[in-house]
KENU-973038 format. One record per residue (C-alpha): residue number from 1; residue in one letter; x, y, z. Coordinates in Angstrom, 2 decimals. Layout:
residues N
<pt><i>NUM</i><aa>A</aa><px>X</px><py>Y</py><pz>Z</pz></pt>
...
end
This chain:
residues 187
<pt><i>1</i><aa>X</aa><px>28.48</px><py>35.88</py><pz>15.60</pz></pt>
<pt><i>2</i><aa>X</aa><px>25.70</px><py>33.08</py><pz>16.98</pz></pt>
<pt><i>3</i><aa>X</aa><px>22.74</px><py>36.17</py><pz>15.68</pz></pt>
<pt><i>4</i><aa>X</aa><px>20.19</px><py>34.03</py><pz>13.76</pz></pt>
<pt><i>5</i><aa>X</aa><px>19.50</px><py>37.41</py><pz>12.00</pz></pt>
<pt><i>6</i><aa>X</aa><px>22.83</px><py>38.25</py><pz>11.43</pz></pt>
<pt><i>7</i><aa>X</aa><px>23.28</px><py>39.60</py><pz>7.74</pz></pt>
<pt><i>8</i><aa>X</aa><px>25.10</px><py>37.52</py><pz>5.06</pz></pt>
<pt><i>9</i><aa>X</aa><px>27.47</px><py>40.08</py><pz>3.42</pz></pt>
<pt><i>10</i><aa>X</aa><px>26.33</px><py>39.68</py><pz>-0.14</pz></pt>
<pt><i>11</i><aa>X</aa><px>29.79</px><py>38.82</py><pz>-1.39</pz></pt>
<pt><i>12</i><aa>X</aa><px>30.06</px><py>35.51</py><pz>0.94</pz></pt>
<pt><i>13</i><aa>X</aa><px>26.36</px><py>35.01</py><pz>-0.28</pz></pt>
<pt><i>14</i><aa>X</aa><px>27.60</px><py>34.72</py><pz>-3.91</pz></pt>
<pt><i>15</i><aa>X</aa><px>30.19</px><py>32.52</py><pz>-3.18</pz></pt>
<pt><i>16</i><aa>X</aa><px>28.55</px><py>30.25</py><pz>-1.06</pz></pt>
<pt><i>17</i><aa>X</aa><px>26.00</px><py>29.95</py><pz>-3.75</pz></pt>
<pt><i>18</i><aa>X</aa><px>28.47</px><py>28.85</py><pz>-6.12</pz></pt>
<pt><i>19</i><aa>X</aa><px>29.71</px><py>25.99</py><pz>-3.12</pz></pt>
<pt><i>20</i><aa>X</aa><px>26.06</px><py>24.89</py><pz>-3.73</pz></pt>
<pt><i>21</i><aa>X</aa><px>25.78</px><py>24.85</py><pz>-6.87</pz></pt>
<pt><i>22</i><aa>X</aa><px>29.42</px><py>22.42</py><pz>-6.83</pz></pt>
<pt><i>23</i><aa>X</aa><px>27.24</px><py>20.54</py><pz>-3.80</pz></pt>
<pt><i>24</i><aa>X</aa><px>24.88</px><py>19.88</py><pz>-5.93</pz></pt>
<pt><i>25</i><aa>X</aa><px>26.74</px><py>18.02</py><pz>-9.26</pz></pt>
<pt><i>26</i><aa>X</aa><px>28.81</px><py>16.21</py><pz>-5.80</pz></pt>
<pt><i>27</i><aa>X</aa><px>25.74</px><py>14.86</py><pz>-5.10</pz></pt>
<pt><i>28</i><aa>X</aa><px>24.31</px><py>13.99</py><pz>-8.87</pz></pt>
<pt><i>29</i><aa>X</aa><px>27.88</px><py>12.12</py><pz>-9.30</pz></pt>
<pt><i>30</i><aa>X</aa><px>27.85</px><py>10.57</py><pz>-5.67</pz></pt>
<pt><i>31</i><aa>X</aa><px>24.26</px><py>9.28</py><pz>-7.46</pz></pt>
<pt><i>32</i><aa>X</aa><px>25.67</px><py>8.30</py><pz>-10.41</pz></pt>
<pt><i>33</i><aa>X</aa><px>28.31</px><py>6.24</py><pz>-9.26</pz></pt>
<pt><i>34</i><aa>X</aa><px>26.05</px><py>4.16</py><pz>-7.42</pz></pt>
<pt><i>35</i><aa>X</aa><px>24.65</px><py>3.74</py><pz>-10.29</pz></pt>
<pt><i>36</i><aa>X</aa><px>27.21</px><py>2.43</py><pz>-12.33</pz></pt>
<pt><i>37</i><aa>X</aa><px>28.52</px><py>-0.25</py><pz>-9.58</pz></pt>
<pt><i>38</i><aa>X</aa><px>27.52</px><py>-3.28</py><pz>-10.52</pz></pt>
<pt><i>39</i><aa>X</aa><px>25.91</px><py>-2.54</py><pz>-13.97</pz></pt>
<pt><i>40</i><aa>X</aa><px>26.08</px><py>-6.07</py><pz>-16.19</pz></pt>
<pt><i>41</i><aa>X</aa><px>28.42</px><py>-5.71</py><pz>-19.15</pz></pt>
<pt><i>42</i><aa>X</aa><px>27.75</px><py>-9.81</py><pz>-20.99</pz></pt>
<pt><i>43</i><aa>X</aa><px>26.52</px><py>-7.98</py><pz>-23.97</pz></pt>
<pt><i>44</i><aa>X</aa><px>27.18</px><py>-5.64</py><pz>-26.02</pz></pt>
<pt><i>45</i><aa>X</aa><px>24.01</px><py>-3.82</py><pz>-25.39</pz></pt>
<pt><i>46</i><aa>X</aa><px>25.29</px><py>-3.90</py><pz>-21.73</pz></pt>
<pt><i>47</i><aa>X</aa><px>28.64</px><py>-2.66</py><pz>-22.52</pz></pt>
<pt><i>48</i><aa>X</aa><px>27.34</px><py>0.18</py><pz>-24.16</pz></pt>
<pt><i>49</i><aa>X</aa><px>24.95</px><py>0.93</py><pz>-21.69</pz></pt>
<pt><i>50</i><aa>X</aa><px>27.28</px><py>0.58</py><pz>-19.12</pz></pt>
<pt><i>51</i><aa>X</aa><px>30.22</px><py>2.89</py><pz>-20.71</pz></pt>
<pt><i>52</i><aa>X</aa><px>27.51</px><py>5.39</py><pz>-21.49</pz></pt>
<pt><i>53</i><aa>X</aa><px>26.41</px><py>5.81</py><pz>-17.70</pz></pt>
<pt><i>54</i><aa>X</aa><px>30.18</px><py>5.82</py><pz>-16.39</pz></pt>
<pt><i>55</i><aa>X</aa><px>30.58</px><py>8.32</py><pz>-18.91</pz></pt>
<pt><i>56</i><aa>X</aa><px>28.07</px><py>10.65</py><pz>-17.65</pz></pt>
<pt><i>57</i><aa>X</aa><px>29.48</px><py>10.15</py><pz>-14.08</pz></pt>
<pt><i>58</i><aa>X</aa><px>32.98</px><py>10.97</py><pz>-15.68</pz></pt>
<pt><i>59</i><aa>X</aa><px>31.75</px><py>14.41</py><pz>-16.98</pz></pt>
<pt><i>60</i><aa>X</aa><px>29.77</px><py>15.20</py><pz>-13.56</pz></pt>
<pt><i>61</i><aa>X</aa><px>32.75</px><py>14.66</py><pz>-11.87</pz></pt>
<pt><i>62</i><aa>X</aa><px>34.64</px><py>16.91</py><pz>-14.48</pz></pt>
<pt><i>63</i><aa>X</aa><px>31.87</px><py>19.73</py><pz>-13.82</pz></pt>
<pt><i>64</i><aa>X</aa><px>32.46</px><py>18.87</py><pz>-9.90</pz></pt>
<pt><i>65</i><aa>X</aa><px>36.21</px><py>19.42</py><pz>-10.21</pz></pt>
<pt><i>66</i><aa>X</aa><px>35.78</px><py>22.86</py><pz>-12.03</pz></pt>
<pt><i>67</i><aa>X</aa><px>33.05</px><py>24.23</py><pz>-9.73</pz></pt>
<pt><i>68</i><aa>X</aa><px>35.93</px><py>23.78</py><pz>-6.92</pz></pt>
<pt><i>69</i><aa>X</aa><px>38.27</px><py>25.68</py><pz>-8.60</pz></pt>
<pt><i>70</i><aa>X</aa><px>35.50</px><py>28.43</py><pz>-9.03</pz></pt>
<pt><i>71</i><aa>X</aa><px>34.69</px><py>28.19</py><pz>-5.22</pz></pt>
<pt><i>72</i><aa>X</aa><px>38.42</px><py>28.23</py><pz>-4.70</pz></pt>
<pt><i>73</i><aa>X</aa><px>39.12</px><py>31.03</py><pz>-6.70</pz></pt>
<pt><i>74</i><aa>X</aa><px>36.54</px><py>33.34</py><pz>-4.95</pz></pt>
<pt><i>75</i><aa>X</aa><px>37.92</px><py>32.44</py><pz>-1.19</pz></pt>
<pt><i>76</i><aa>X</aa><px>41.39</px><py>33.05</py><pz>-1.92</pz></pt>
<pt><i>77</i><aa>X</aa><px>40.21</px><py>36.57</py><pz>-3.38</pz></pt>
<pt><i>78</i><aa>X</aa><px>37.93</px><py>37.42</py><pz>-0.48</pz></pt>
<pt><i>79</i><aa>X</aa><px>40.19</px><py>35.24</py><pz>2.26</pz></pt>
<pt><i>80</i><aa>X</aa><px>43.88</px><py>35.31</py><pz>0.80</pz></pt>
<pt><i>81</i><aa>X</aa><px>45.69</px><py>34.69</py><pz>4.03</pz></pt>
<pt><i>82</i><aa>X</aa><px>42.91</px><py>32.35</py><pz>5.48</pz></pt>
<pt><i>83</i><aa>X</aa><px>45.21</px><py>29.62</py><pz>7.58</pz></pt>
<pt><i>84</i><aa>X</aa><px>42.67</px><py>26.32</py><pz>6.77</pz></pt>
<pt><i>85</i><aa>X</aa><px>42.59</px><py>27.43</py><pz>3.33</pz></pt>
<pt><i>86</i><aa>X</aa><px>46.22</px><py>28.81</py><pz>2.48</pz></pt>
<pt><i>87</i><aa>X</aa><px>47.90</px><py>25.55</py><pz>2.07</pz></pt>
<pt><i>88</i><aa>X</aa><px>45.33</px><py>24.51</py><pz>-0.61</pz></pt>
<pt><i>89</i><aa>X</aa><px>45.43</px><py>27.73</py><pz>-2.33</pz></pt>
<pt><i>90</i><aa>X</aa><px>49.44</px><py>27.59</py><pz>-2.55</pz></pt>
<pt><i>91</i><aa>X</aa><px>49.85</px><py>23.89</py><pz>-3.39</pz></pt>
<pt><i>92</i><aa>X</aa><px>50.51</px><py>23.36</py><pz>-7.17</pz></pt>
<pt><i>93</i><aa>X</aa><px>47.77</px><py>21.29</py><pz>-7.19</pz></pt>
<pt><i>94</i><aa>X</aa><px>46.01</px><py>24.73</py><pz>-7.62</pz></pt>
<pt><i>95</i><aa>X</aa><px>47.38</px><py>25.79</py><pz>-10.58</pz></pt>
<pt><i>96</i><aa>X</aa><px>46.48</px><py>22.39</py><pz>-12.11</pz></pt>
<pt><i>97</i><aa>X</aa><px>42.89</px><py>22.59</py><pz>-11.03</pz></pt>
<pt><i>98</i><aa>X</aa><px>42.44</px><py>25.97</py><pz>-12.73</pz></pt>
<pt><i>99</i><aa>X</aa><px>43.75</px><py>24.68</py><pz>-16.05</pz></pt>
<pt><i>100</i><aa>X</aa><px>41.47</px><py>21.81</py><pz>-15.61</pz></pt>
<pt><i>101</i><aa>X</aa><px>39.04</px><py>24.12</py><pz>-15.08</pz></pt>
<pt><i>102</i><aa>X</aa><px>39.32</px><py>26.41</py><pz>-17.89</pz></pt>
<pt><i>103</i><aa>X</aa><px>39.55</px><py>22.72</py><pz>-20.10</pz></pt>
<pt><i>104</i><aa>X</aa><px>36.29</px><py>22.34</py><pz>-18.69</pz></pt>
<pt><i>105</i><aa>X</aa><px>34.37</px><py>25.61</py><pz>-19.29</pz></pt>
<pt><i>106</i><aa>X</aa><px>36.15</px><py>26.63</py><pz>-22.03</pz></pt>
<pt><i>107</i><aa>X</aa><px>36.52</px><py>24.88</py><pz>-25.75</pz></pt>
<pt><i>108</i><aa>X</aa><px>39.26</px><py>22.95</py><pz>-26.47</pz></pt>
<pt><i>109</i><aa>X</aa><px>41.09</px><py>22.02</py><pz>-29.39</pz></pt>
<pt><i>110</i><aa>X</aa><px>41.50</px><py>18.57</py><pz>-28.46</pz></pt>
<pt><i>111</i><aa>X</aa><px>39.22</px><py>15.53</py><pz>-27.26</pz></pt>
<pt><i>112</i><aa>X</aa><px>41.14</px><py>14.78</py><pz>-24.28</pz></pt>
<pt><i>113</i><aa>X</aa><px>43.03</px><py>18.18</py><pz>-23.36</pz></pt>
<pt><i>114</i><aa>X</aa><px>46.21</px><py>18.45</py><pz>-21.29</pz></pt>
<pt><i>115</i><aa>X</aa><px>45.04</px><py>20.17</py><pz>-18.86</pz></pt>
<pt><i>116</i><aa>X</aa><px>43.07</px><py>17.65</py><pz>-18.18</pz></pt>
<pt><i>117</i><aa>X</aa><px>45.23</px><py>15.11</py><pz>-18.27</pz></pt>
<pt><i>118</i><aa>X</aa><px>47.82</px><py>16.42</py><pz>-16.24</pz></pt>
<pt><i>119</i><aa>X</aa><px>45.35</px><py>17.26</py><pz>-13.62</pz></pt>
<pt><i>120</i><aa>X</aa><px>44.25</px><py>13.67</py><pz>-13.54</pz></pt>
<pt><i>121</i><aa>X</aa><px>47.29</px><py>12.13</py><pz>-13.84</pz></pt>
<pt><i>122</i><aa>X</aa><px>49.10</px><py>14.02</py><pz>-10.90</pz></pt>
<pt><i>123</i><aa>X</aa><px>50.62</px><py>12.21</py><pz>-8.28</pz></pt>
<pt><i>124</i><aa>X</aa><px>48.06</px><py>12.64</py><pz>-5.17</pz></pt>
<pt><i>125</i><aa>X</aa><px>45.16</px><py>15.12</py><pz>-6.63</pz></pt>
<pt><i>126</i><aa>X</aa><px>42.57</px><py>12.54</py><pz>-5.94</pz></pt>
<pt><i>127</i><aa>X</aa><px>43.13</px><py>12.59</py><pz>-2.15</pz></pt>
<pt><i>128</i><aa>X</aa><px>44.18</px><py>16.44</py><pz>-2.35</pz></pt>
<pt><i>129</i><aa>X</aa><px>40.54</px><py>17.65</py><pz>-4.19</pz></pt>
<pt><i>130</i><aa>X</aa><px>39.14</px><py>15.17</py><pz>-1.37</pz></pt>
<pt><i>131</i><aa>X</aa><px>41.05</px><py>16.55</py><pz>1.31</pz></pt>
<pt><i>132</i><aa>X</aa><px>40.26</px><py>20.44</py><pz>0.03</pz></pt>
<pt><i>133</i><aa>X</aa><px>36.59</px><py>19.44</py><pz>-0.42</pz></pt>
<pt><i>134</i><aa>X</aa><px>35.99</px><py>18.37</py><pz>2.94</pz></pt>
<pt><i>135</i><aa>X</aa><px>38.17</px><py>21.18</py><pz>4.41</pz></pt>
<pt><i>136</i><aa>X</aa><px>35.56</px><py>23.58</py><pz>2.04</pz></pt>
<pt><i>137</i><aa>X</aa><px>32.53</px><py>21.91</py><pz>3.85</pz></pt>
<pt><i>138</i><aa>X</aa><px>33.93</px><py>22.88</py><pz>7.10</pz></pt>
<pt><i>139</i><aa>X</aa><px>35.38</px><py>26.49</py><pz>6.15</pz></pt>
<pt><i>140</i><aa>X</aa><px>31.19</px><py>27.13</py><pz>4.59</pz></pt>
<pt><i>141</i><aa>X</aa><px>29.32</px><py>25.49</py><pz>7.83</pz></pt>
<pt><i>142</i><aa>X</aa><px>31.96</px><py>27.54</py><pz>10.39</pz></pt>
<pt><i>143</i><aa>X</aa><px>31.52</px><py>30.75</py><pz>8.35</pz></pt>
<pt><i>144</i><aa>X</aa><px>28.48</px><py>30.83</py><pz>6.60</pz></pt>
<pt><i>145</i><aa>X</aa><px>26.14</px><py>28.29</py><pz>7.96</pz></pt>
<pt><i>146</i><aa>X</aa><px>26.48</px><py>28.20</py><pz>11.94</pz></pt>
<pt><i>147</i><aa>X</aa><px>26.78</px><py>31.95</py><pz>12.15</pz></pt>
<pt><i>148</i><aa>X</aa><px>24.37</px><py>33.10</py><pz>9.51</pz></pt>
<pt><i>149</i><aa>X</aa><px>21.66</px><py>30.46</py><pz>9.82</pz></pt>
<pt><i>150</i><aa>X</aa><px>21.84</px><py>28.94</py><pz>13.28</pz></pt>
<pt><i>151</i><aa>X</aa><px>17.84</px><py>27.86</py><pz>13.06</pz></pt>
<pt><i>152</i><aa>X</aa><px>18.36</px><py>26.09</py><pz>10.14</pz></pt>
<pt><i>153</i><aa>X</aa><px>21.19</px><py>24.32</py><pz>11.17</pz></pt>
<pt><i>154</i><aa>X</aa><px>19.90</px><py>22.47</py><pz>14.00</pz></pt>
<pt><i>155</i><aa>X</aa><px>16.67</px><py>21.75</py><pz>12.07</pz></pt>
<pt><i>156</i><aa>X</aa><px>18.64</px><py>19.64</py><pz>9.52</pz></pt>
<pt><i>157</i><aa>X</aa><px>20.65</px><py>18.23</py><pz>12.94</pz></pt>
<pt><i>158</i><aa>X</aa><px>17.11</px><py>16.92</py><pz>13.99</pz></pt>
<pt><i>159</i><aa>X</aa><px>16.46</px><py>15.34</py><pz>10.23</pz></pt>
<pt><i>160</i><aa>X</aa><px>20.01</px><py>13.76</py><pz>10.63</pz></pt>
<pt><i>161</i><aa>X</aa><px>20.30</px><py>10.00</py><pz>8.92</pz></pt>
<pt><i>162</i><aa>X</aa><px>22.02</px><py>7.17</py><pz>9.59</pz></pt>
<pt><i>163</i><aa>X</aa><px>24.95</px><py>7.98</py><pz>7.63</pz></pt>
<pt><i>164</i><aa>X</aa><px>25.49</px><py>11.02</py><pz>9.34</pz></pt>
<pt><i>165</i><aa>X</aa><px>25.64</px><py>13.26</py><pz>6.22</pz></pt>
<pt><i>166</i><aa>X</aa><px>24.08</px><py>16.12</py><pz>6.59</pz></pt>
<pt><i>167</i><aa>X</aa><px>26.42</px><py>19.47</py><pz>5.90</pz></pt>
<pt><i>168</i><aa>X</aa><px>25.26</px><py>19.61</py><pz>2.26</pz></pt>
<pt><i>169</i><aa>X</aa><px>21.69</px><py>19.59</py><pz>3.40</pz></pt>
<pt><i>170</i><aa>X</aa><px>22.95</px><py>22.02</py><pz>5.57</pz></pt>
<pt><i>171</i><aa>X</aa><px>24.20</px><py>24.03</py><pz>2.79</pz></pt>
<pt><i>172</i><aa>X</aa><px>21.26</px><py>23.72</py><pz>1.12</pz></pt>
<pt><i>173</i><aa>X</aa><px>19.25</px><py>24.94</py><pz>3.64</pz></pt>
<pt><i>174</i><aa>X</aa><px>21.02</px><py>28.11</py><pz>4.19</pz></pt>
<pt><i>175</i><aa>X</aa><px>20.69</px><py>29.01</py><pz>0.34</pz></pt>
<pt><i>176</i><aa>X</aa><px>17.10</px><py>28.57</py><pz>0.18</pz></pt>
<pt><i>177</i><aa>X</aa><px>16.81</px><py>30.71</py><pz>3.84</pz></pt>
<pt><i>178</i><aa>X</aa><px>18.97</px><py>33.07</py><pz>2.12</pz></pt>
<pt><i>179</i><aa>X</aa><px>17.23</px><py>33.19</py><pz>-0.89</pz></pt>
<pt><i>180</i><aa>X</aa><px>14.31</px><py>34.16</py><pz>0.61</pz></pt>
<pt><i>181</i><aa>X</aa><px>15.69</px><py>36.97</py><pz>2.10</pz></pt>
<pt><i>182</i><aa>X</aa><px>17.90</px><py>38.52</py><pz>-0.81</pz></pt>
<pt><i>183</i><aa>X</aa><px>15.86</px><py>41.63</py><pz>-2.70</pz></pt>
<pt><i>184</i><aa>X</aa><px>14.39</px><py>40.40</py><pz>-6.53</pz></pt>
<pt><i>185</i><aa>X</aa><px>17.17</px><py>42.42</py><pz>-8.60</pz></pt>
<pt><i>186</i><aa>X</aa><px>15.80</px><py>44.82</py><pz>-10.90</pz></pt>
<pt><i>187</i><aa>X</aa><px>14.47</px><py>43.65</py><pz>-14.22</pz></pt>
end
């Protein structure tokens, strides 16, 4: 399993490409909220700049939440009986991320939809979509990363920084290796 040119079964490709893709808006919000610390709101041109820009990092983390429940969705059909993943996949906390999910990439009816809101409003689903997030970045480094792309792996190791934060660079690393490597489909 440690074969640096071990094939990436294309399924496990597709899904880890859509982990990436959620990677990716994480790390446009994890910008955005950075952002909006600390903005001045004394006048109203403030205000409105201010509810504007924690808007946008509102609706990146909506996009966020949904791409986890597409990532989700694709492990439990590929890994149904996976023992890190099971307990996410059976909490009810599922079920409320795919209807948040469908609020998001879907049209609604309404401005602020129930499933949304009862998503949101949950009792713990901040910490659980945390908690399931971080147990994702393991499951994907384990299973996709370490085995599939040792090489790139440590290389990111080496560019470590001080924060230690490196698995979605790792991530992203293995999707551009793997990239590189898939066939151009046919036109």
């Amino acid at each position: 399993m440690t074969n640096e040119s071990m094939p990436i079964p294309e399924k496990l490709a597709a899904l880890h490409t859509s982990y990436v893709r959620a990677s990716s808006v994480r790390e446009s919000l994890l910008a955005q909220l950075k952002k909006v610390d600390g903005l001045p709101s004394e006048t109203p041109d403030q205000r409105a700049t201010s509810t504007a820009e924690f808007l946008t990092g509102f609706h990146l983390m909506e996009v966020f939440y949904g791409l986890i429940f597409v990532v989700a969705e694709g492990l439990q059909a590929m890994y149904p009986e996976d023992q890190v993943l099971s307990p996410y996949f059976t909490s009810p906390n599922m079920g409320l991320l795919k209807r948040y999910r469908n609020a998001i990439f879907h049209a609604q009816p309404e401005v602020l939809s129930l499933k949304l809101y009862d998503f949101l409003t949950a009792k713990d689903t901040e910490e659980w979509i945390n908690g399931f997030w971080r147990v994702l970045n393991r499951w994907f480094r384990d299973n996709v990363v370490v085995p599939h792309h040792r090489h790139h792996a440590r290389m990111v190791e080496s560019l470590q920084g001080e924060q230690g934060e490196t698995e979605d660079v790792q991530h992203y690393a293995a999707f551009v290796n793997l990239m590189k490597r898939i066939p151009r489909p046919p036109q």
